[in-house]
Every structure is written in C-alpha cells, then in structure tokens.
Backbone as CSV, one residue per row, in Angstrom:
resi,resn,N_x,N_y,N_z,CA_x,CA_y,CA_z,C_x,C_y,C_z
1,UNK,5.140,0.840,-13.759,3.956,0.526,-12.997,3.984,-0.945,-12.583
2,UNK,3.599,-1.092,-11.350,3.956,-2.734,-10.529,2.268,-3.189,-11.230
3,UNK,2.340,-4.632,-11.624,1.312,-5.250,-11.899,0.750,-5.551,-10.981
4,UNK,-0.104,-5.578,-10.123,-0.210,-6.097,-8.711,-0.945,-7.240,-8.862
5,UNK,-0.780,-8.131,-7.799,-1.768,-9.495,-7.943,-1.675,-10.017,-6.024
6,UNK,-1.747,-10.851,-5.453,-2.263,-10.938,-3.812,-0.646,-11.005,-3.362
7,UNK,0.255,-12.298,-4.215,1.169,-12.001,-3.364,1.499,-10.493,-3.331
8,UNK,2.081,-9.808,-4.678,2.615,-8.484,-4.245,1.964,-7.612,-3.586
9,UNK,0.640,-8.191,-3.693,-0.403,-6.895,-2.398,0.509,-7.330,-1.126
10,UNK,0.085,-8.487,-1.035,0.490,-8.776,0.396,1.941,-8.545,0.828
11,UNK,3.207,-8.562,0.120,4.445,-8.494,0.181,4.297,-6.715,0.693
12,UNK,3.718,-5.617,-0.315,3.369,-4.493,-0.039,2.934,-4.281,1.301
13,UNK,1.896,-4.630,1.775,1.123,-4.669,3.164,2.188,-5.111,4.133
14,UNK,3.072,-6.289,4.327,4.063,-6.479,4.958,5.278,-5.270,5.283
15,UNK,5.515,-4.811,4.636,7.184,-4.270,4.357,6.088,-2.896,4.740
16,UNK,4.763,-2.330,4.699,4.909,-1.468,5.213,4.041,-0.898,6.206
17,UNK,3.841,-2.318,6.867,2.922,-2.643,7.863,1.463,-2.179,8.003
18,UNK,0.922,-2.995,6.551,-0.446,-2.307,6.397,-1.430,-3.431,6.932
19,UNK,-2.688,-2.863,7.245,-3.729,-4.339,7.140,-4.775,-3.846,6.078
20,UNK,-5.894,-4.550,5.959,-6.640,-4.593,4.787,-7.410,-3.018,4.762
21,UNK,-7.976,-2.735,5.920,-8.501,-1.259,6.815,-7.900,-0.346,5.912
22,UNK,-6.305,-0.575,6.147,-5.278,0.435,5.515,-5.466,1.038,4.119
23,UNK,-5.097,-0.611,3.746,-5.248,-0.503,2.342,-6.780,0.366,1.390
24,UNK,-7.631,-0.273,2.247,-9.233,0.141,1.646,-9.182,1.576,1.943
25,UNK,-8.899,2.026,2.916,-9.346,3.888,3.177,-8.168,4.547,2.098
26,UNK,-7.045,3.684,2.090,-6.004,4.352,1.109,-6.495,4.472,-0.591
27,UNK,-7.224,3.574,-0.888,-7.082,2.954,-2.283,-9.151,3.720,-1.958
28,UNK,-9.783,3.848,-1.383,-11.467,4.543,-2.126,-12.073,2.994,-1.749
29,UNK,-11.478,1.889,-1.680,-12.650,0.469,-1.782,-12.650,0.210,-0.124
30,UNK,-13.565,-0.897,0.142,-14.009,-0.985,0.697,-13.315,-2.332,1.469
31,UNK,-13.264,-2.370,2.826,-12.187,-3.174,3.559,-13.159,-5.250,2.769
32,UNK,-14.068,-5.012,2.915,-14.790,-6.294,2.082,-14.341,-6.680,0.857
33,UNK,-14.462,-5.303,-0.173,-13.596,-5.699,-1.174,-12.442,-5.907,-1.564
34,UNK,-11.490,-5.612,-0.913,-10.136,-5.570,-0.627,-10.203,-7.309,0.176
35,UNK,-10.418,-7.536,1.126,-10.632,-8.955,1.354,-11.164,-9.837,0.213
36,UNK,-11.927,-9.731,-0.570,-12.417,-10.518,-1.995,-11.189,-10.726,-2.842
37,UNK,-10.821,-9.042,-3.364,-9.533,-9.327,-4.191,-8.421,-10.191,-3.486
38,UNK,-7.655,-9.951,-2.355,-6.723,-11.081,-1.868,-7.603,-12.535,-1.585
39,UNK,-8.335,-12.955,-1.457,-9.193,-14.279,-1.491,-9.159,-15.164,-2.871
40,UNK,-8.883,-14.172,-3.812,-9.237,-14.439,-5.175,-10.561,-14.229,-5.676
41,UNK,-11.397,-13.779,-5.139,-12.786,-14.081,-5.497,-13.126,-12.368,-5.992
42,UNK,-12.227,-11.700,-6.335,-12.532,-10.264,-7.431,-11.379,-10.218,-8.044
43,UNK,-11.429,-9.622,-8.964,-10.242,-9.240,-9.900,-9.131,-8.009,-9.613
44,UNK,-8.260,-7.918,-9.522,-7.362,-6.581,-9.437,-8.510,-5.595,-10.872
45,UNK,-8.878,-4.668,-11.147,-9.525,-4.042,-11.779,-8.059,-2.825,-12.339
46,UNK,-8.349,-2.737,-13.143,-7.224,-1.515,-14.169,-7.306,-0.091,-12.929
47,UNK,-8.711,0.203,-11.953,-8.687,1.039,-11.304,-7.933,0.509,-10.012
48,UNK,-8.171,-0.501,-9.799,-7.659,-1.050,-8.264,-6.168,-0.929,-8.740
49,UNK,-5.451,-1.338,-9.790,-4.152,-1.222,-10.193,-3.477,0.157,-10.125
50,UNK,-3.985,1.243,-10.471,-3.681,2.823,-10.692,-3.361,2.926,-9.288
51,UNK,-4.978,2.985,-8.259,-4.559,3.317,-6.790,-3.750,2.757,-6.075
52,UNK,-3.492,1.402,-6.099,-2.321,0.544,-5.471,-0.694,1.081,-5.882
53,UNK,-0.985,1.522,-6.944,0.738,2.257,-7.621,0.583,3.535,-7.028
54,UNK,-0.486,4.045,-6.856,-0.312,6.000,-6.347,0.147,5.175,-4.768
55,UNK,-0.597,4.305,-3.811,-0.550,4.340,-2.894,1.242,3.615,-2.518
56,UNK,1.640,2.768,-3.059,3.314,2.542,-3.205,3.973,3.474,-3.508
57,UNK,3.607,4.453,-4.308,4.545,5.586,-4.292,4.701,6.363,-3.357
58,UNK,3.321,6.912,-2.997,3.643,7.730,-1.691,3.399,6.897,-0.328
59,UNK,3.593,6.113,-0.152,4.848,5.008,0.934,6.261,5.244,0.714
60,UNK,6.395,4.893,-0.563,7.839,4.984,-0.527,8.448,6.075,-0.862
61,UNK,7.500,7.361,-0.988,8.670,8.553,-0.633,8.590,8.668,0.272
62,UNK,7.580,8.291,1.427,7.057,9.466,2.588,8.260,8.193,3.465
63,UNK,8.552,6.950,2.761,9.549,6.155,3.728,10.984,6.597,3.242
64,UNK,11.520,6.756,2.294,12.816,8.058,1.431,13.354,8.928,2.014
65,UNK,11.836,9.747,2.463,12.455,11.284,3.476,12.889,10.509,4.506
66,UNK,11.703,9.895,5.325,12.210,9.239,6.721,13.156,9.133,7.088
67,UNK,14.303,8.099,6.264,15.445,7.725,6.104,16.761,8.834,5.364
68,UNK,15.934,9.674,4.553,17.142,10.538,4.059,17.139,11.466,5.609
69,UNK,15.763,11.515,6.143,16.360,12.738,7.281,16.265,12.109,9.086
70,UNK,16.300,11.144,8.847,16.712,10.028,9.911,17.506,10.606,11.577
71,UNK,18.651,11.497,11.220,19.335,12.090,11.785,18.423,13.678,12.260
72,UNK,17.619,14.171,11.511,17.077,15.282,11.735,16.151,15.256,13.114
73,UNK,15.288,13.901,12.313,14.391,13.279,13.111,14.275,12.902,14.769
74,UNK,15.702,12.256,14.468,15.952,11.828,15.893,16.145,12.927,16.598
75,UNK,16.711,14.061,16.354,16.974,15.324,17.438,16.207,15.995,17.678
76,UNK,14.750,15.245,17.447,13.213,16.443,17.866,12.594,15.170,18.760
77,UNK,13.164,13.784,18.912,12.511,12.993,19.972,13.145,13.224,21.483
C-alpha cells in the first residue's frame, strides 16, 4: 500500500493525467477537499489513503491492458 502525501498525489495526477475534479469523483470527496489536502491544510485521513490505493490500482490495470493490447487496439481505430 503507497503512503500517500501531496507530492505522490500529485506525481499520481501527473503520470495519469488527472486534475483535482478527477481525483474527488474518483475517491467519494469533494473537489474542495481534495484542494485542502494538497494545500496542506487537511490531513491524508486512513480513508482518503484506502481510496487513493483502490483508485492507483485500477489506473494501473485499466493502463496494463491498454498496453498489453496496444496492437488489438489500434486495428479498431
């Protein structure tokens, strides 16, 4: 389980081109609170931690297939 804290939010949000919007409808909170926590001014919470790891995981399978079927992909554009 990734510890999360702003940089690795933000490193996360980068690499998989999220904005805060993203993050909040993904994770149940609210695009305000999600702006607080990267500000510093809320805490990563043990719950904000759980959803941020469900939500990296399924990024990075749903980015896994992408790339394992890359070739599939391209022959339906």
């Amino acid at each position: 389980m990734i510890q999360f804290n702003v940089e690795k939010l933000q490193i996360l949000m980068n690499e998989f081109e999220l904005k805060k919007t993203d993050v909040a409808r993904r994770t149940g909170y609210t695009m305000s609170y999600i702006s607080m926590v990267m500000q510093g001014e809320r805490d990563f919470t043990d719950n904000l931690q759980r959803k941020l790891n469900l939500m990296f995981q399924e990024l990075t399978d749903v980015k896994k297939f992408v790339e394992r079927n890359e070739k599939a992909f391209s022959k339906l554009v």
